[in-house]
C-alpha positions in Angstrom: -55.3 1.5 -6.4 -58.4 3.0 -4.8 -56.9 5.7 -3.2 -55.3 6.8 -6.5 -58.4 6.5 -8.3 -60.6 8.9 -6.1 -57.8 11.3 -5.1 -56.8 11.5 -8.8 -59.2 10.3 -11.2 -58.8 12.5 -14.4 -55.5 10.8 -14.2 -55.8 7.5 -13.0 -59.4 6.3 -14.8 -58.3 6.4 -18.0 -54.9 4.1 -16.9 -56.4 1.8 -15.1 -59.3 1.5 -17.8 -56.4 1.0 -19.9 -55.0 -1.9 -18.0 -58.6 -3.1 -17.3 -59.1 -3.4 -21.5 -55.4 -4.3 -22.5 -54.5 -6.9 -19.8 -58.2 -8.2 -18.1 -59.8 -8.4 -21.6 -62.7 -5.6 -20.9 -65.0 -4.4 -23.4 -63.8 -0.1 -23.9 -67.8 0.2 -24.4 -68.4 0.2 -21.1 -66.5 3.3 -20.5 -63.7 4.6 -18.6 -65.1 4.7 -15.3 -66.7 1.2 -15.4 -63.2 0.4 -16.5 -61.6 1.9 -14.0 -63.4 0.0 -11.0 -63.8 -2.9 -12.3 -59.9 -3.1 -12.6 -59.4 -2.5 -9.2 -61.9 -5.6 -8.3 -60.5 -7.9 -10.3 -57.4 -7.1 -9.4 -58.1 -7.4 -5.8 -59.8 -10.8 -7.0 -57.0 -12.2 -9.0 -54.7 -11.6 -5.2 -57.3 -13.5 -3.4 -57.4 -16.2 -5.5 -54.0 -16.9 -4.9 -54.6 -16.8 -1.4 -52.7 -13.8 -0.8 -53.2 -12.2 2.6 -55.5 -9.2 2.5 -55.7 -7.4 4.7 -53.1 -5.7 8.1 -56.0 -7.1 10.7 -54.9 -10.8 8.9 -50.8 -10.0 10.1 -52.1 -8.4 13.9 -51.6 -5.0 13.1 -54.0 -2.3 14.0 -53.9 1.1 14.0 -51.8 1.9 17.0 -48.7 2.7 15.4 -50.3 4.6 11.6 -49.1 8.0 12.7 -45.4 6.6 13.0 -46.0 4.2 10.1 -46.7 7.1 8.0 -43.5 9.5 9.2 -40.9 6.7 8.2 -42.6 6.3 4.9 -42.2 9.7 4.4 -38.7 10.3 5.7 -37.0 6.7 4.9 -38.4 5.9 2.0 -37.7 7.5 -1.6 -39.3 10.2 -4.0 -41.4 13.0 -4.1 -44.5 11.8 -3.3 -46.2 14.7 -4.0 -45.9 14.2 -7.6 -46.7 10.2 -7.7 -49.7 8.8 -9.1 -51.8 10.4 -6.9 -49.9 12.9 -4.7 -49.6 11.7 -0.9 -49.0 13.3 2.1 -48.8 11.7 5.8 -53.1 11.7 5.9 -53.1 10.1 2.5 -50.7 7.0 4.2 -53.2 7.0 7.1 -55.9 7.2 4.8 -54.2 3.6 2.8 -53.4 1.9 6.0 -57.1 2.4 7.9 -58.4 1.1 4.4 -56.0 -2.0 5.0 -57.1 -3.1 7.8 
C-alpha cells in the first residue's frame, strides 16, 4: 500500500481515502491525504492485531535472493504490471521486499 501511494498518489490517495472513510469510519474533513495514510496504518494495525506475521526478517528471509525474487515475479507470475495500481518494474519489487524486511 505504501509503495502505491508514493509512486502513484493522484491515483491512489483518493482510493485509499475512500476506503479509509467508507470501511474505517474516517471523518472526509480531514482530507484526502490524511486519509490516505491513515488507511495504510490502520490497516497495517488491524494485521497486527491479529497477530499476523509482519515482516520477511520474522520468516528468515533477507535480502540475499531479492534480485531473483523479483525476476520470477516478473516472468511467472501474471499481468502487465506496468499498468497495475502503481506501475512496477523489477526495482519497484526490490523496492517492496527491502521495505518488508
Amino acid at each position: 500500500m505504501r509503495y502505491c501511494l508514493e509512486h502513484n498518489p493522484a491515483v491512489v490517495a483518493p482510493k485509499f481515502a475512500q476506503y479509509g472513510v467508507n470501511v474505517l469510519g474516517f471523518n472526509p474533513a480531514d482530507g484526502v491525504d490524511v486519509n490516505a495514510r491513515k488507511a495504510i496504518e490502520r490497516t497495517a494495525d488491524f494485521f497486527r492485531s491479529l497477530g499476523i506475521t509482519q515482516t520477511l526478517r520474522d520468516f528468515g528471509i533477507d535480502d540475499t535472493h531479492f534480485g531473483e525474487m523479483a525476476d520470477h515475479v516478473l516472468t511467472a507470475w501474471f499481468g502487465d504490471y506496468s499498468k497495475s495500481f502503481a506501475p512496477i518494474d523489477r526495482a519497484g519489487i526490490i523496492e517492496i521486499l527491502t521495505a518488508s524486511l
